[in-house]
C-alpha positions as CSV (number, residue, x, y, z in Angstrom):
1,X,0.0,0.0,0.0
2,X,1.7,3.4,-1.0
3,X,0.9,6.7,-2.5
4,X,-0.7,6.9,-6.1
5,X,0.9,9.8,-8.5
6,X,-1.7,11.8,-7.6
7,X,-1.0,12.2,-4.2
8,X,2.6,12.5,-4.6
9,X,2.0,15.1,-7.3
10,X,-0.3,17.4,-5.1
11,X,1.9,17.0,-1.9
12,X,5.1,18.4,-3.8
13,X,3.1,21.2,-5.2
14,X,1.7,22.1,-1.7
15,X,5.0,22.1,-0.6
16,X,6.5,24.4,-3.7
17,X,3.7,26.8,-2.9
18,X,5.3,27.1,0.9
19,X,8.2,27.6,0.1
20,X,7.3,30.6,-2.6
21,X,5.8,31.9,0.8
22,X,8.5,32.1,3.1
23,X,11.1,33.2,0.2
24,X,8.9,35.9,-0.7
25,X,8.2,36.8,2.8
26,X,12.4,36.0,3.8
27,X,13.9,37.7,0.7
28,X,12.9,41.5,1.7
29,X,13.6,40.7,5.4
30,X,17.1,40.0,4.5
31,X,17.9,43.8,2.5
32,X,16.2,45.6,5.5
33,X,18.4,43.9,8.4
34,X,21.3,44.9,5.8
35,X,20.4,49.0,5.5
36,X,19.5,48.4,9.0
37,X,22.7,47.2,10.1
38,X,24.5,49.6,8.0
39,X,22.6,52.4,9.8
40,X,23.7,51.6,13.6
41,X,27.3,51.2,11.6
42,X,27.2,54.9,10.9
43,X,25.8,56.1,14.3
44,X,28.5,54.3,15.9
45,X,31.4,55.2,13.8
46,X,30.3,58.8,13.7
47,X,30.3,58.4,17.7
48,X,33.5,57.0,17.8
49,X,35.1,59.7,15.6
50,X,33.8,62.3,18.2
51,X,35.1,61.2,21.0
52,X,38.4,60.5,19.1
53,X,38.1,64.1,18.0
54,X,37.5,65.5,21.6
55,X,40.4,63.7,23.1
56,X,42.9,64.2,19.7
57,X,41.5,67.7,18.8
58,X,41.5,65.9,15.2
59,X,39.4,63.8,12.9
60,X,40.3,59.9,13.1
61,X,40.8,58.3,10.4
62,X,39.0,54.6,10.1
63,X,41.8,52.4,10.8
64,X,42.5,54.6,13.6
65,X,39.3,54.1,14.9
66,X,39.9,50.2,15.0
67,X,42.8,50.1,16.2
68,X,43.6,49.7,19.9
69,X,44.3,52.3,22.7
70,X,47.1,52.5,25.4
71,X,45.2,50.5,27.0
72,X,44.5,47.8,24.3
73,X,40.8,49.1,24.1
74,X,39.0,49.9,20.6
75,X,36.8,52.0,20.0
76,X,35.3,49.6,17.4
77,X,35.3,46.5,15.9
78,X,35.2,47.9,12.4
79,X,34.9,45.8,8.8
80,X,33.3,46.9,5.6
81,X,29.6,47.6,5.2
82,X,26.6,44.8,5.1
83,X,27.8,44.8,1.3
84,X,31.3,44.8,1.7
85,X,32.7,48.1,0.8
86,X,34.7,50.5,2.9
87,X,32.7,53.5,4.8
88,X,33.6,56.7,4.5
89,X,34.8,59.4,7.3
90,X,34.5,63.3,6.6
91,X,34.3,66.6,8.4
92,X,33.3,70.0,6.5
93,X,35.3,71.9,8.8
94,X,37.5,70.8,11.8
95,X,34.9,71.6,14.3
96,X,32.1,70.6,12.4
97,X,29.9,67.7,12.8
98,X,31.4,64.1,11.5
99,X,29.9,62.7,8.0
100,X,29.8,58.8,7.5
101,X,29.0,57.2,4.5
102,X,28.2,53.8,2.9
103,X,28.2,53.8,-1.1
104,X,25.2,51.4,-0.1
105,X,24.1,48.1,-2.2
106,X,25.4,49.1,-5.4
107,X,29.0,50.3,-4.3
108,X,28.9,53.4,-6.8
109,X,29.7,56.6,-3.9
110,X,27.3,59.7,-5.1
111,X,23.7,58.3,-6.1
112,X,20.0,57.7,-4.2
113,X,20.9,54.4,-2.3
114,X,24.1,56.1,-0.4
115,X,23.9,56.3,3.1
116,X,25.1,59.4,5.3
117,X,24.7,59.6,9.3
118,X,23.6,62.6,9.9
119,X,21.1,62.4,7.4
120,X,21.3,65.2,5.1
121,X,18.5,67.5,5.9
């Protein structure tokens, strides 16, 4: 006593219609934990380079901001952004608030999906 065809046939396509579910459910989930993560990335760096700033009376630059103290503290644990390119640490002025920026998804610095902490007004 087994399974006909049928029975087979209509369990697999229940199945394939599950898992279109949870992909197209999953899929988004994963690019907005990604600009998400990227986000705290920027508050944190931009903190960092402040305090740097306050106790250096200079802007960091980012492998300054990894690196350890006297003390063998960091001020971060810092790698690439969610899509593995290199953030970016400016200053208008020297007393100025600090500018971070990811080139976001695509990579390319300069267009719509870049993003800066502070957010430009």
């Amino acid at each position: 006593m087994g399974f006909t065809l049928i029975e087979v046939m209509v369990v697999v396509a229940i199945l394939g219609m599950l898992a279109t579910l949870v992909a197209v459910n999953v899929v988004p989930q994963h690019a907005n934990a990604q600009l998400e993560k990227a986000r705290i990335d920027l508050r944190q760096i931009a903190s960092a380079a402040e305090l740097f700033r306050m106790r250096q009376h200079r802007l960091p630059t980012l492998a300054e901001l990894g690196a350890p103290d006297e003390h063998g503290n960091r001020a971060l644990l810092l790698g690439p952004d969610p899509w593995g390119h290199d953030y970016e640490l400016t200053a208008a002025d020297p007393l100025g608030p600090v500018h971070v920026r990811s080139a976001g998804p695509d990579g390319i610095p300069g267009n719509d999906d870049d993003l800066v902490w502070p957010a430009p007004e």
